[in-house]
PQR file of N, CA, C, O and H, with PARSE charges and radii, in Angstrom:
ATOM      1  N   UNK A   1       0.844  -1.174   0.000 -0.4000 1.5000
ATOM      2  CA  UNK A   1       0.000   0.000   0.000 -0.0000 2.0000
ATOM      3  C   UNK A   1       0.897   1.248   0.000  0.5500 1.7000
ATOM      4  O   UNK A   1       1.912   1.229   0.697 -0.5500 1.4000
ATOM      5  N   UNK A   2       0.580   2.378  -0.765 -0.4000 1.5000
ATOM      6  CA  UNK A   2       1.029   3.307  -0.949 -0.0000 2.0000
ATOM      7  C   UNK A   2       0.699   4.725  -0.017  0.5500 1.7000
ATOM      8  O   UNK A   2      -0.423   5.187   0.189 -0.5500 1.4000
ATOM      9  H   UNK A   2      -0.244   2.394  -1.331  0.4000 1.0000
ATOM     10  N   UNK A   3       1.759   5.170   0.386 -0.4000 1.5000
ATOM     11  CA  UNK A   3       1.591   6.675   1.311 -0.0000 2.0000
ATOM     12  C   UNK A   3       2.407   7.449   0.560  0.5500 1.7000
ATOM     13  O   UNK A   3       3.489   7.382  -0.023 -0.5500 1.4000
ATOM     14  H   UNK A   3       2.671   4.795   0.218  0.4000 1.0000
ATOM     15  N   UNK A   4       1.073   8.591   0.876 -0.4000 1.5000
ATOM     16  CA  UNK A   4       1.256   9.887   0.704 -0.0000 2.0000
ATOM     17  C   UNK A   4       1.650  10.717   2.000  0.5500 1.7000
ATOM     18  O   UNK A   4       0.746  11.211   2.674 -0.5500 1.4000
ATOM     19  H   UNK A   4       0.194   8.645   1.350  0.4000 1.0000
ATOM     20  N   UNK A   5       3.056  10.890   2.386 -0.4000 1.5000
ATOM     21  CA  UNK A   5       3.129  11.953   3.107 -0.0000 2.0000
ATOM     22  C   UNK A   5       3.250  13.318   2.942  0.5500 1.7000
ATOM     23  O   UNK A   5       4.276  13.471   2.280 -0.5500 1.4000
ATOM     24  H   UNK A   5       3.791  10.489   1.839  0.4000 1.0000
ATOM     25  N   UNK A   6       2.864  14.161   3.133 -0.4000 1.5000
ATOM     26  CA  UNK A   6       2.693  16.088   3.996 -0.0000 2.0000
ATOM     27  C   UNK A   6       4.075  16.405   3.891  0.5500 1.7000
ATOM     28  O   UNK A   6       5.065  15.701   3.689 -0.5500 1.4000
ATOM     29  H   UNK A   6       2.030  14.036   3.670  0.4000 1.0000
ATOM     30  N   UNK A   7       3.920  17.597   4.069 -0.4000 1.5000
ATOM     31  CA  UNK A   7       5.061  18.568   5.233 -0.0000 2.0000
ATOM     32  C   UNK A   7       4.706  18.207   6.878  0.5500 1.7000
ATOM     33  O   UNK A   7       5.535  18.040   7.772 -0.5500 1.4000
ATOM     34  H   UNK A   7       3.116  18.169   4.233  0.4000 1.0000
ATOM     35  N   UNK A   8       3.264  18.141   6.985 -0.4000 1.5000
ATOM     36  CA  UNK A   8       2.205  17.946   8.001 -0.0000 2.0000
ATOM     37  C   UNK A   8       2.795  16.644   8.715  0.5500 1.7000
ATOM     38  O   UNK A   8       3.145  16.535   9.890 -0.5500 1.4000
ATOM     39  H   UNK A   8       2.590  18.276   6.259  0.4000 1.0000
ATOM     40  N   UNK A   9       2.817  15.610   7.621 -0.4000 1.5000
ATOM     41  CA  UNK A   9       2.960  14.306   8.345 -0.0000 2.0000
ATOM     42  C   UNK A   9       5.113  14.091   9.082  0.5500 1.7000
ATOM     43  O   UNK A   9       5.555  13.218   9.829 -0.5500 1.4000
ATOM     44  H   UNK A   9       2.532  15.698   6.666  0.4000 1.0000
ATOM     45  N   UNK A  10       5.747  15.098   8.529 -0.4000 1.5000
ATOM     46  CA  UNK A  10       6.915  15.427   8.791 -0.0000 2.0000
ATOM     47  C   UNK A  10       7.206  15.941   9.766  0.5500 1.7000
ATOM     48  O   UNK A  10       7.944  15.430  10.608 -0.5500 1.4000
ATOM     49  H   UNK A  10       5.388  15.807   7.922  0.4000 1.0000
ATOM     50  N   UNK A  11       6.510  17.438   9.878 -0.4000 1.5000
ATOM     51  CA  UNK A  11       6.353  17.848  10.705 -0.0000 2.0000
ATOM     52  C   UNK A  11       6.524  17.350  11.952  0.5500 1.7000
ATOM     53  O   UNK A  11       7.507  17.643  12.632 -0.5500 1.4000
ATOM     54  H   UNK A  11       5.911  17.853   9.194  0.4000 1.0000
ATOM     55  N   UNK A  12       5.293  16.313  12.477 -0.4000 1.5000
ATOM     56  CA  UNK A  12       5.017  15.822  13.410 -0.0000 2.0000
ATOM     57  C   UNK A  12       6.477  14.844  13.739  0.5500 1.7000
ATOM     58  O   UNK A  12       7.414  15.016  14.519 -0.5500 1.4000
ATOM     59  H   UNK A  12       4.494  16.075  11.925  0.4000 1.0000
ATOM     60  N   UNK A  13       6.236  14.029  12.988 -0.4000 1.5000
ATOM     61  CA  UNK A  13       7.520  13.079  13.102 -0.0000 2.0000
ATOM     62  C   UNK A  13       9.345  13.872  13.581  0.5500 1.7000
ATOM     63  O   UNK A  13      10.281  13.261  14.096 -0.5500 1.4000
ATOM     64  H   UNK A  13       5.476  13.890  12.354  0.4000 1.0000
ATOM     65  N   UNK A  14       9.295  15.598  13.106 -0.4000 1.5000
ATOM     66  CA  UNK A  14      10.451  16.561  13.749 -0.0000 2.0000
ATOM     67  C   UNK A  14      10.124  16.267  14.936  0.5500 1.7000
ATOM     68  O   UNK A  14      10.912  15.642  15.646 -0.5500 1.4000
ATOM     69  H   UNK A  14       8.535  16.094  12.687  0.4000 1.0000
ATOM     70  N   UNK A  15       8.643  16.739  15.482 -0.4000 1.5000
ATOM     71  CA  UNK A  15       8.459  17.277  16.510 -0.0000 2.0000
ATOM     72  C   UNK A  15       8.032  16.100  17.521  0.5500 1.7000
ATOM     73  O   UNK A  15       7.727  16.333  18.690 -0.5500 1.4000
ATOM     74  H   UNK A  15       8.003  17.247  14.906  0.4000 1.0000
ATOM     75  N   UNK A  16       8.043  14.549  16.838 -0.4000 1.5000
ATOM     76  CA  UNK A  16       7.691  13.320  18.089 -0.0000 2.0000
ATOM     77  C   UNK A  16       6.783  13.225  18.343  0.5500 1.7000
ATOM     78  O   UNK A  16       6.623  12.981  19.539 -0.5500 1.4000
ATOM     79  H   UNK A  16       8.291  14.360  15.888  0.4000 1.0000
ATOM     80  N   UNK A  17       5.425  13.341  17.417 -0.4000 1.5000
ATOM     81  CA  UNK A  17       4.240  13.778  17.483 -0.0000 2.0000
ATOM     82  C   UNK A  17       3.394  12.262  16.935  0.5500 1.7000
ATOM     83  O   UNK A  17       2.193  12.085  16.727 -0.5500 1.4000
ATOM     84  H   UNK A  17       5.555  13.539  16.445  0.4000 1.0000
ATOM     85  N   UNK A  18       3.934  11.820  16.878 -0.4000 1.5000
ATOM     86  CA  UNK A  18       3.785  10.346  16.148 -0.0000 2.0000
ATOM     87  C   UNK A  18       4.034   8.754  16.693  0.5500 1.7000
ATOM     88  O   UNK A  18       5.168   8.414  17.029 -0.5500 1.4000
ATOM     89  H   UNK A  18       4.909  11.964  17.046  0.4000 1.0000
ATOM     90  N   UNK A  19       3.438   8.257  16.727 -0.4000 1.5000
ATOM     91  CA  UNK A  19       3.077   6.895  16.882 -0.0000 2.0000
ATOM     92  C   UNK A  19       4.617   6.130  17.083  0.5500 1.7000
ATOM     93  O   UNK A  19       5.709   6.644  16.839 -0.5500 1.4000
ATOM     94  H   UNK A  19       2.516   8.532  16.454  0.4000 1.0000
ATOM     95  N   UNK A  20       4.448   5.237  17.418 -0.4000 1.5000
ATOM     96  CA  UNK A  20       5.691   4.376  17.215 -0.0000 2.0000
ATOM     97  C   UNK A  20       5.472   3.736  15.811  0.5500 1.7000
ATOM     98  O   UNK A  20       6.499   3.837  15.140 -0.5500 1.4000
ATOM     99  H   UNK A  20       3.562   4.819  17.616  0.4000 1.0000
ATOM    100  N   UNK A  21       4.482   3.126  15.176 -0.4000 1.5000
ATOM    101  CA  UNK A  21       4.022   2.738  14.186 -0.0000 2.0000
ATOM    102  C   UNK A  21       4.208   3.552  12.760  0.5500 1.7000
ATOM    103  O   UNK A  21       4.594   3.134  11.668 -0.5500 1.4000
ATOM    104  H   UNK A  21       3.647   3.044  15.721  0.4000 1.0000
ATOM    105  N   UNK A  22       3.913   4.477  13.053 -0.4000 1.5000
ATOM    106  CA  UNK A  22       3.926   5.963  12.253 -0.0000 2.0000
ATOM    107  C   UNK A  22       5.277   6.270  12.213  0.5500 1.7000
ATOM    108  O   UNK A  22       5.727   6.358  11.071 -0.5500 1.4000
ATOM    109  H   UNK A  22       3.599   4.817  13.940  0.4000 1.0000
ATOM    110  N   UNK A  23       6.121   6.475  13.196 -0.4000 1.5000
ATOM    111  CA  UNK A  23       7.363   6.525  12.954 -0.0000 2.0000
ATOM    112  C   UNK A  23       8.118   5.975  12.119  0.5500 1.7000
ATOM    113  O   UNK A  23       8.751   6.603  11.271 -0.5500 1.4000
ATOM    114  H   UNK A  23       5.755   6.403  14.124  0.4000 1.0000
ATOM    115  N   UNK A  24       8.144   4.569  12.280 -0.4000 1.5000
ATOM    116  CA  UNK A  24       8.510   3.350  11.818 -0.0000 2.0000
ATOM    117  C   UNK A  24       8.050   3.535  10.114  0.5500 1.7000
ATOM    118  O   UNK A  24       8.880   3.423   9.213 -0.5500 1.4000
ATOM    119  H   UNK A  24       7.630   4.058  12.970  0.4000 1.0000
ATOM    120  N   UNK A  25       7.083   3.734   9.953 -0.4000 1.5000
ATOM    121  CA  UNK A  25       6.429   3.893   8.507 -0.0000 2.0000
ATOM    122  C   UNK A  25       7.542   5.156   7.517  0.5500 1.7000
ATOM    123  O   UNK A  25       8.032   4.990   6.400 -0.5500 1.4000
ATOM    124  H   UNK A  25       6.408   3.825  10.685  0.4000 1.0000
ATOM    125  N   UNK A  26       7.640   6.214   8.323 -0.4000 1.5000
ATOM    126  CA  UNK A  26       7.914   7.143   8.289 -0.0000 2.0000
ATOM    127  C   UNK A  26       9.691   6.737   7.652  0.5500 1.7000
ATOM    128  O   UNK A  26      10.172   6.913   6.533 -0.5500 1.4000
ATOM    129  H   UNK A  26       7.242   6.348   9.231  0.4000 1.0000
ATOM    130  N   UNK A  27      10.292   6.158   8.895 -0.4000 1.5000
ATOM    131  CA  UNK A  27      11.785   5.869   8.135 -0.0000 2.0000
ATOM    132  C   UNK A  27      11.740   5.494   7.163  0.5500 1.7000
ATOM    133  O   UNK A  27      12.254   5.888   6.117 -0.5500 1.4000
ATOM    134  H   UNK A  27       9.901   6.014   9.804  0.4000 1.0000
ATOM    135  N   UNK A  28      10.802   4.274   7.501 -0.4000 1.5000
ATOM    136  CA  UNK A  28      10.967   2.979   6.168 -0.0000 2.0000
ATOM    137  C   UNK A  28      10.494   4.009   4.614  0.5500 1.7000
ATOM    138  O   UNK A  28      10.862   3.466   3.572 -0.5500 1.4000
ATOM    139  H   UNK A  28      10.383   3.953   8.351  0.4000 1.0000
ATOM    140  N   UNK A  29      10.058   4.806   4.507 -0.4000 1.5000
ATOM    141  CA  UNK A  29       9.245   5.416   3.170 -0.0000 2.0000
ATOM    142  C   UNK A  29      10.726   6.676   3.021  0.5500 1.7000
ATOM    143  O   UNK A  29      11.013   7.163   1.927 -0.5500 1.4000
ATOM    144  H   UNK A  29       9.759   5.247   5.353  0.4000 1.0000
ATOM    145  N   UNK A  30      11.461   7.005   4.246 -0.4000 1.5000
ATOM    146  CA  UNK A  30      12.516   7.885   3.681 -0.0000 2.0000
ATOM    147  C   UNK A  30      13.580   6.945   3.240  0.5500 1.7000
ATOM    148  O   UNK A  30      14.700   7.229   2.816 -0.5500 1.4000
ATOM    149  H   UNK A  30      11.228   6.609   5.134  0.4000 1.0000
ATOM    150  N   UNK A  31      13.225   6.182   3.352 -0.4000 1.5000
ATOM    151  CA  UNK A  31      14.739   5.573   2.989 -0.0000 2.0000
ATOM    152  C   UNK A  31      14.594   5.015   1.294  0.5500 1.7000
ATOM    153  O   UNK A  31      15.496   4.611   0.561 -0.5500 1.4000
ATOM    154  H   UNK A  31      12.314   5.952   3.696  0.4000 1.0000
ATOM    155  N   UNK A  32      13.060   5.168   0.990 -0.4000 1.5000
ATOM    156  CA  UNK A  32      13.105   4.263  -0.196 -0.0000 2.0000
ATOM    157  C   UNK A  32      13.125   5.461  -1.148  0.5500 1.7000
ATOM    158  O   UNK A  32      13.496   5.362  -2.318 -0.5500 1.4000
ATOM    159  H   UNK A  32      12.327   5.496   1.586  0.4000 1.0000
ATOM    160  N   UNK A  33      12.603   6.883  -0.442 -0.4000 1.5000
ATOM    161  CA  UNK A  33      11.710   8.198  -1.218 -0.0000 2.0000
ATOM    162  C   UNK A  33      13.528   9.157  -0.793  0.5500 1.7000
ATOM    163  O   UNK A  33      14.034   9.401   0.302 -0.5500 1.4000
ATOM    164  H   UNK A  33      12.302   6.964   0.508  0.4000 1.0000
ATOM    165  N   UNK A  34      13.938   9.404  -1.962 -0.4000 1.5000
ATOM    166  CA  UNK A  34      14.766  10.290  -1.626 -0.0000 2.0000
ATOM    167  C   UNK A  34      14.676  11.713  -1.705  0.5500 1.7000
ATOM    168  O   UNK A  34      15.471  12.578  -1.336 -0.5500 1.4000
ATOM    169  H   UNK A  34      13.526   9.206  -2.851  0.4000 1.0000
ATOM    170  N   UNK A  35      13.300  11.810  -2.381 -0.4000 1.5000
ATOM    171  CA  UNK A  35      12.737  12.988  -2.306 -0.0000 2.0000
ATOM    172  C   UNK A  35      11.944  13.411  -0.949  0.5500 1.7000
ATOM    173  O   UNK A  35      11.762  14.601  -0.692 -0.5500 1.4000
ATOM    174  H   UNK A  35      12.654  11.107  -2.680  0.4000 1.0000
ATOM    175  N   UNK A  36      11.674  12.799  -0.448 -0.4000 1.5000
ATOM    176  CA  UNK A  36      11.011  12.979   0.855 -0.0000 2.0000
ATOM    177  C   UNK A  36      11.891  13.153   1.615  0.5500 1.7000
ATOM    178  O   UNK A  36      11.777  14.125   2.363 -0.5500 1.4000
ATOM    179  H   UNK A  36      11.822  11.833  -0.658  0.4000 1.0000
ATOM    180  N   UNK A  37      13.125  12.280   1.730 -0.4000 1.5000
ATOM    181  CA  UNK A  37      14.258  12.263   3.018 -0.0000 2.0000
ATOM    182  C   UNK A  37      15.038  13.503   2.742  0.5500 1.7000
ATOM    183  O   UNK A  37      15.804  13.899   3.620 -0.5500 1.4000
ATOM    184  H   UNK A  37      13.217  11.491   1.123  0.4000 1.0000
ATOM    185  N   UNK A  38      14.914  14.249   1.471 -0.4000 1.5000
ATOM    186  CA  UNK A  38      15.843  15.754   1.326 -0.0000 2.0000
ATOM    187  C   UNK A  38      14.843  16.330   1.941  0.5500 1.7000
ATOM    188  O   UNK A  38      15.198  16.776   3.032 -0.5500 1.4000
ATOM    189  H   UNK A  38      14.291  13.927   0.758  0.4000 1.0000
ATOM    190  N   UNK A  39      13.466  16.550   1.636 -0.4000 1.5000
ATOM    191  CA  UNK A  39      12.258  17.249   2.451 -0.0000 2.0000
ATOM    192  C   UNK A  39      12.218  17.233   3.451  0.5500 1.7000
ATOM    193  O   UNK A  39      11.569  18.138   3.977 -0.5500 1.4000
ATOM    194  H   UNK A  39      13.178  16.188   0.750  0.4000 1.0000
ATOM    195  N   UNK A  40      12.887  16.193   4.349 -0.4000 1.5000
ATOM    196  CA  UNK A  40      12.920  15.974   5.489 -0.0000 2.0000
ATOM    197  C   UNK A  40      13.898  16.541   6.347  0.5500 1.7000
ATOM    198  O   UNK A  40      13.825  16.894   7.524 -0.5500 1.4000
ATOM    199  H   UNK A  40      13.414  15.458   3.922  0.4000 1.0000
ATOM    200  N   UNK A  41      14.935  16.559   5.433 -0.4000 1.5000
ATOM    201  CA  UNK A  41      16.590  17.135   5.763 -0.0000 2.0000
ATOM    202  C   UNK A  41      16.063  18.510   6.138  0.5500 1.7000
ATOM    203  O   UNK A  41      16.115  18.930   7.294 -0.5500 1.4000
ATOM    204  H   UNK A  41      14.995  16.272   4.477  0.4000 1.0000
ATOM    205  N   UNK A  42      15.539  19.216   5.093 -0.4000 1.5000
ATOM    206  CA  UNK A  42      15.457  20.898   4.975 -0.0000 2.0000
ATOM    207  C   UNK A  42      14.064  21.082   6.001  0.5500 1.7000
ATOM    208  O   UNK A  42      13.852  22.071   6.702 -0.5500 1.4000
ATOM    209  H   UNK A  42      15.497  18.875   4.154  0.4000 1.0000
ATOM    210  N   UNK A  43      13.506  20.312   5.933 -0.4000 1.5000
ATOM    211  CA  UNK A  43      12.443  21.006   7.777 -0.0000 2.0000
ATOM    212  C   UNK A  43      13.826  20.577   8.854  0.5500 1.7000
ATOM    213  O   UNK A  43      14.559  21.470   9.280 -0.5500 1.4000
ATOM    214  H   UNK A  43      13.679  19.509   5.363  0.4000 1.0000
ATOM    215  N   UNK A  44      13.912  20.019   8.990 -0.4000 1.5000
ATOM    216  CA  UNK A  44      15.006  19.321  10.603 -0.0000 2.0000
ATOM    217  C   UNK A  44      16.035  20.353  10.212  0.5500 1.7000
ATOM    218  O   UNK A  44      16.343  20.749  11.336 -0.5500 1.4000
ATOM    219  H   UNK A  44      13.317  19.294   8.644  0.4000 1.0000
ATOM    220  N   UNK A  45      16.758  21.040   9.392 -0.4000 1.5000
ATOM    221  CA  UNK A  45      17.840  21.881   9.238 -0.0000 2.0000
ATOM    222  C   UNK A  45      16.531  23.352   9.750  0.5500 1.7000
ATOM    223  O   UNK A  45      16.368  23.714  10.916 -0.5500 1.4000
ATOM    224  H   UNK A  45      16.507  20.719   8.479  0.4000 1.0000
ATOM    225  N   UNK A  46      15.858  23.889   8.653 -0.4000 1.5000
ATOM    226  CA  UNK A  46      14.923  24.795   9.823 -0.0000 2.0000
ATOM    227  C   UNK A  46      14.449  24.527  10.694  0.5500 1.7000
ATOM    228  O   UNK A  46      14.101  25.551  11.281 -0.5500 1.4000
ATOM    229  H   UNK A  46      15.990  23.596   7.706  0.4000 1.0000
ATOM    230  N   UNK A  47      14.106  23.409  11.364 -0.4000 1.5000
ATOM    231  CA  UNK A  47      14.002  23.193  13.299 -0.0000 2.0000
ATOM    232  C   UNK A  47      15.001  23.870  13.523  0.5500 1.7000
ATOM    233  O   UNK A  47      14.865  25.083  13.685 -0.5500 1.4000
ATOM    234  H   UNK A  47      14.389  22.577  10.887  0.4000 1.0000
ATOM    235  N   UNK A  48      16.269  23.266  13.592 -0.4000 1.5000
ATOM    236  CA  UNK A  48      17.004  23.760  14.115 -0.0000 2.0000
ATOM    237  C   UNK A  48      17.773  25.394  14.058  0.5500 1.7000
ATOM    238  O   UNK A  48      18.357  26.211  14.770 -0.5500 1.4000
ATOM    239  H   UNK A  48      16.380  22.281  13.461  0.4000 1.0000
ATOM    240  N   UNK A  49      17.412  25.223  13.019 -0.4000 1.5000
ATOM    241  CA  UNK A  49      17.546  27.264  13.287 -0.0000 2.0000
ATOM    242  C   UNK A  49      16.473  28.005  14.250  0.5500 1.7000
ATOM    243  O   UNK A  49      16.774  29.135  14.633 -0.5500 1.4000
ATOM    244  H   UNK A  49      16.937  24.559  12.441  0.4000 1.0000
ATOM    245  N   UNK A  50      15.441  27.535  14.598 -0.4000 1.5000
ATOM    246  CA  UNK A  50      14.511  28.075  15.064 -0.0000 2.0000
ATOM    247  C   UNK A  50      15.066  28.423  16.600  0.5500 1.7000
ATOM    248  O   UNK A  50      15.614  27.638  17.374 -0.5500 1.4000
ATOM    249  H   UNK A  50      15.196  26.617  14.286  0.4000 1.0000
ATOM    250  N   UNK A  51      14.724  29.990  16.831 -0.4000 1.5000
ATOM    251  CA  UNK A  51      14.921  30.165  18.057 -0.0000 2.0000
ATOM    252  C   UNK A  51      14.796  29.225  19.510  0.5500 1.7000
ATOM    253  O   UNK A  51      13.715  28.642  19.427 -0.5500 1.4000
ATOM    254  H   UNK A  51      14.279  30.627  16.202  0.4000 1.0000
ATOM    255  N   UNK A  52      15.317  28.942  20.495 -0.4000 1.5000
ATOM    256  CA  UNK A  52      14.727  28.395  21.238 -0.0000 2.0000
ATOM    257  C   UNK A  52      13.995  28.948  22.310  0.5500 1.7000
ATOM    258  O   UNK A  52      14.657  29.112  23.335 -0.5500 1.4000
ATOM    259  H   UNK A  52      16.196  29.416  20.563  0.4000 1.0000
ATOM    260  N   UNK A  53      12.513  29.363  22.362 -0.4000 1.5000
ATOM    261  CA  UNK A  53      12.317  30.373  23.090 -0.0000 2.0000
ATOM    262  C   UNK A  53      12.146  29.521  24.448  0.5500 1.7000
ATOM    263  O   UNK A  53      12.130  28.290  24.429 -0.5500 1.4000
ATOM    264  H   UNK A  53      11.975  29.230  21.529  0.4000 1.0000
ATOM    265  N   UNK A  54      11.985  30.486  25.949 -0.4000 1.5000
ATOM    266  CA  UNK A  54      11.573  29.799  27.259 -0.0000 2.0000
ATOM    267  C   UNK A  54      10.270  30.676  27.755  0.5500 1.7000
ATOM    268  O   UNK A  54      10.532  31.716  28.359 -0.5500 1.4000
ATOM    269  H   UNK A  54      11.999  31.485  25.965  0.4000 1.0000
ATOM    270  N   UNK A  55       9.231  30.422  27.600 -0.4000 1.5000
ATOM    271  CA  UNK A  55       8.564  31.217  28.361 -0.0000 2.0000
ATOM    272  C   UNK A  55       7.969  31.410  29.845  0.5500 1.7000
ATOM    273  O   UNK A  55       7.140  30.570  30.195 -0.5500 1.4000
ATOM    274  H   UNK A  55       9.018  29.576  27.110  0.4000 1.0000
ATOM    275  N   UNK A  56       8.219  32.158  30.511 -0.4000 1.5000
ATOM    276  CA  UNK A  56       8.042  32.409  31.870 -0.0000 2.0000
ATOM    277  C   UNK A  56       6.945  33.577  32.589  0.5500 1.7000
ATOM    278  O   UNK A  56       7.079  34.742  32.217 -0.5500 1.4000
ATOM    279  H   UNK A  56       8.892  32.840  30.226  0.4000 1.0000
ATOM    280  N   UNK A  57       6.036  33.305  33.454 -0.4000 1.5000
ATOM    281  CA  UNK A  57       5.265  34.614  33.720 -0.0000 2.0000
ATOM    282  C   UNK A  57       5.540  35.670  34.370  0.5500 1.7000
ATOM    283  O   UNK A  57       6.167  35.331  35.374 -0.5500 1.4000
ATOM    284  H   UNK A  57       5.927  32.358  33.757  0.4000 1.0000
ATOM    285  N   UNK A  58       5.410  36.713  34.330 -0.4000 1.5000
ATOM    286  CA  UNK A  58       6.283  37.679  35.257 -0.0000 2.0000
ATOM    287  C   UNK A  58       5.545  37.481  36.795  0.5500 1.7000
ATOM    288  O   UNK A  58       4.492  36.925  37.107 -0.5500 1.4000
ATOM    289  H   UNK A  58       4.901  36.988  33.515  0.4000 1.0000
ATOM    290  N   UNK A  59       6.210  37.939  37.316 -0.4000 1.5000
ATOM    291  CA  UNK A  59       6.433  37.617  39.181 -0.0000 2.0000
ATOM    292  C   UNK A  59       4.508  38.335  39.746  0.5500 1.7000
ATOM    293  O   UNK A  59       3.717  37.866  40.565 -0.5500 1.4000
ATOM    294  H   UNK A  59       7.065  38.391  37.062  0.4000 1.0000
ATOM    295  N   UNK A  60       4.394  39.716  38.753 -0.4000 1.5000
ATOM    296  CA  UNK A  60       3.050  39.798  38.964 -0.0000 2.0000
ATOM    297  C   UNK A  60       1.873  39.376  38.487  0.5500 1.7000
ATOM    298  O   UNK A  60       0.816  39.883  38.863 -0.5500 1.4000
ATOM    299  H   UNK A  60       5.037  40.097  38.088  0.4000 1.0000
ATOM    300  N   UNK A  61       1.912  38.743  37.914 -0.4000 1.5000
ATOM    301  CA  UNK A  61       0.843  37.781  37.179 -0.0000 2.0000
ATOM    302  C   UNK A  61       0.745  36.469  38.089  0.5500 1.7000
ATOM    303  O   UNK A  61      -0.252  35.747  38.095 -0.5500 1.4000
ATOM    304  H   UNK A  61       2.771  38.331  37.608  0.4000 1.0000
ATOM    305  N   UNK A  62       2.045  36.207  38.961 -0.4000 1.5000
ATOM    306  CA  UNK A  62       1.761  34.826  39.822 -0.0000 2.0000
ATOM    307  C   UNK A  62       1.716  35.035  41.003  0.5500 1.7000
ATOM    308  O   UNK A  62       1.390  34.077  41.704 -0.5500 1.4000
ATOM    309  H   UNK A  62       2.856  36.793  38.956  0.4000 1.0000
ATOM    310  N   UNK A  63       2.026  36.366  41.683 -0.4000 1.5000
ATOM    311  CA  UNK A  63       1.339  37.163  42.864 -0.0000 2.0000
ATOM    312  C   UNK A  63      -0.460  37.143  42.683  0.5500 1.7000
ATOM    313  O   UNK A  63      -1.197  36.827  43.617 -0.5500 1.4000
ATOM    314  H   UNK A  63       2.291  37.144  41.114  0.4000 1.0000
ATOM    315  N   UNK A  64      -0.821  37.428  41.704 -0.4000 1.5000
ATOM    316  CA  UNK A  64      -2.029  37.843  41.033 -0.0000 2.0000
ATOM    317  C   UNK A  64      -2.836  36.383  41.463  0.5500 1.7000
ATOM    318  O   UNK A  64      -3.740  36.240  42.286 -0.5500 1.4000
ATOM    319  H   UNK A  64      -0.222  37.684  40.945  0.4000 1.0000
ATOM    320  N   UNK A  65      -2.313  35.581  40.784 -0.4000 1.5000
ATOM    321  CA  UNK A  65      -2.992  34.213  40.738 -0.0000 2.0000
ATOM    322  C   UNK A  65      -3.356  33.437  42.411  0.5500 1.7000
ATOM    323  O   UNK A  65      -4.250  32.684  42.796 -0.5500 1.4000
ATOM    324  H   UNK A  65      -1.579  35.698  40.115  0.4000 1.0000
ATOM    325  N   UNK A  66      -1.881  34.228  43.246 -0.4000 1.5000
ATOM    326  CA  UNK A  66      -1.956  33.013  44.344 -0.0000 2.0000
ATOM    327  C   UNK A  66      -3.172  33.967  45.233  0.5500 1.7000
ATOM    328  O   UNK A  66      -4.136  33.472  45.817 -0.5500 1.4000
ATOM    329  H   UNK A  66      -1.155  34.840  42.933  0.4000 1.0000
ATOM    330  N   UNK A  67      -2.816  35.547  45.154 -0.4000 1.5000
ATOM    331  CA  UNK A  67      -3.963  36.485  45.737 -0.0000 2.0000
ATOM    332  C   UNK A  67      -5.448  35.563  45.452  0.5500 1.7000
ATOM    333  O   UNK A  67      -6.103  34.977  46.313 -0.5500 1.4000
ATOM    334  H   UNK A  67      -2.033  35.949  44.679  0.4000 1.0000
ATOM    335  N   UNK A  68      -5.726  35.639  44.029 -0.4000 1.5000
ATOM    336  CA  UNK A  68      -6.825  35.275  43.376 -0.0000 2.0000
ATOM    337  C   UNK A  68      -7.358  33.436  44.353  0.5500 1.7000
ATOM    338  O   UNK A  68      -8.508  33.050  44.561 -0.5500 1.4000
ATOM    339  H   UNK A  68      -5.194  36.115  43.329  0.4000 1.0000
ATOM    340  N   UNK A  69      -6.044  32.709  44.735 -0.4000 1.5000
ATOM    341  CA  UNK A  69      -6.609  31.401  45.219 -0.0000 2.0000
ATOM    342  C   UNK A  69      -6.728  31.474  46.231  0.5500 1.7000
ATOM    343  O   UNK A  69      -7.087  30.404  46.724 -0.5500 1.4000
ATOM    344  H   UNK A  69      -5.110  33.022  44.567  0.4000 1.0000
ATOM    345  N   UNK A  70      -6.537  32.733  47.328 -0.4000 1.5000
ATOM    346  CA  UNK A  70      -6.482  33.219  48.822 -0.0000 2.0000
ATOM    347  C   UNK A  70      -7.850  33.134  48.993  0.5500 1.7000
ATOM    348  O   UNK A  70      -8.483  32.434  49.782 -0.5500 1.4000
ATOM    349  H   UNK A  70      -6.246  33.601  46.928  0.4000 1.0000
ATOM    350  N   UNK A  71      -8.272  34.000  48.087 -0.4000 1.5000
ATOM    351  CA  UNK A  71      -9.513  34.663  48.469 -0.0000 2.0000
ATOM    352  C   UNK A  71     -11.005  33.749  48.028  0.5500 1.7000
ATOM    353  O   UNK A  71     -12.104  33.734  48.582 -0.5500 1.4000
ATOM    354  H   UNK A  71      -7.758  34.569  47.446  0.4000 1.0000
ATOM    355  N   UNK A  72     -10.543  33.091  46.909 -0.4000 1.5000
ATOM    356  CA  UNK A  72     -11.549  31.686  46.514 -0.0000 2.0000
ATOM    357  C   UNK A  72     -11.938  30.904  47.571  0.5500 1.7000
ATOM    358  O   UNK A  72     -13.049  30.375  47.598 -0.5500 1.4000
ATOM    359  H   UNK A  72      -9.650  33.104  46.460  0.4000 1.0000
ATOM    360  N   UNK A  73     -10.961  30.757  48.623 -0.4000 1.5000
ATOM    361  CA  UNK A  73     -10.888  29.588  49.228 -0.0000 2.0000
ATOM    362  C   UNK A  73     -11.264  30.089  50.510  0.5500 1.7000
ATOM    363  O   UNK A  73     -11.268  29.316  51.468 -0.5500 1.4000
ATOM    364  H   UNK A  73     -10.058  31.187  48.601  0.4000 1.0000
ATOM    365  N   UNK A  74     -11.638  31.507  50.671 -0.4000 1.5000
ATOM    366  CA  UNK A  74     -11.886  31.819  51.880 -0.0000 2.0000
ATOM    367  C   UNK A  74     -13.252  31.665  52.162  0.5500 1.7000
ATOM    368  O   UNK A  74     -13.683  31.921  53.286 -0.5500 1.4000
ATOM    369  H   UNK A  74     -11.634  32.135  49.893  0.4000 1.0000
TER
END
């Protein structure tokens, strides 16, 4: 049986978004599709350029929150 993979279905597979099954599918079709496994190269080369951001809340927004569970609970 024949697959059609995405950018979509790549995607996921960068990001571990995928099955063990799916995975597995996934090698086995780059290894035969060398057009897919360069497609594959050039998303995983832009992953990795991608910033790595951390996001964190500022100190008053989690003052805010614990105020906010003080008073719920009173």
């Amino acid at each position: 049986m024949t697959h059609y993979y995405t950018e979509n279905h790549l995607i996921r597979f960068i990001y571990k978004e995928c099955d063990l099954f799916e995975k597995l599918e996934m090698e086995f079709a780059m290894e035969d599709d060398s057009t897919l496994m360069q497609t594959y190269d050039d998303m995983l080369t832009s992953f990795h350029m991608l910033p790595k951001v951390l996001f964190s809340p500022k100190k008053s927004a989690i003052d805010a929150i614990l105020e906010y569970s003080k008073t719920a609970m009173a």
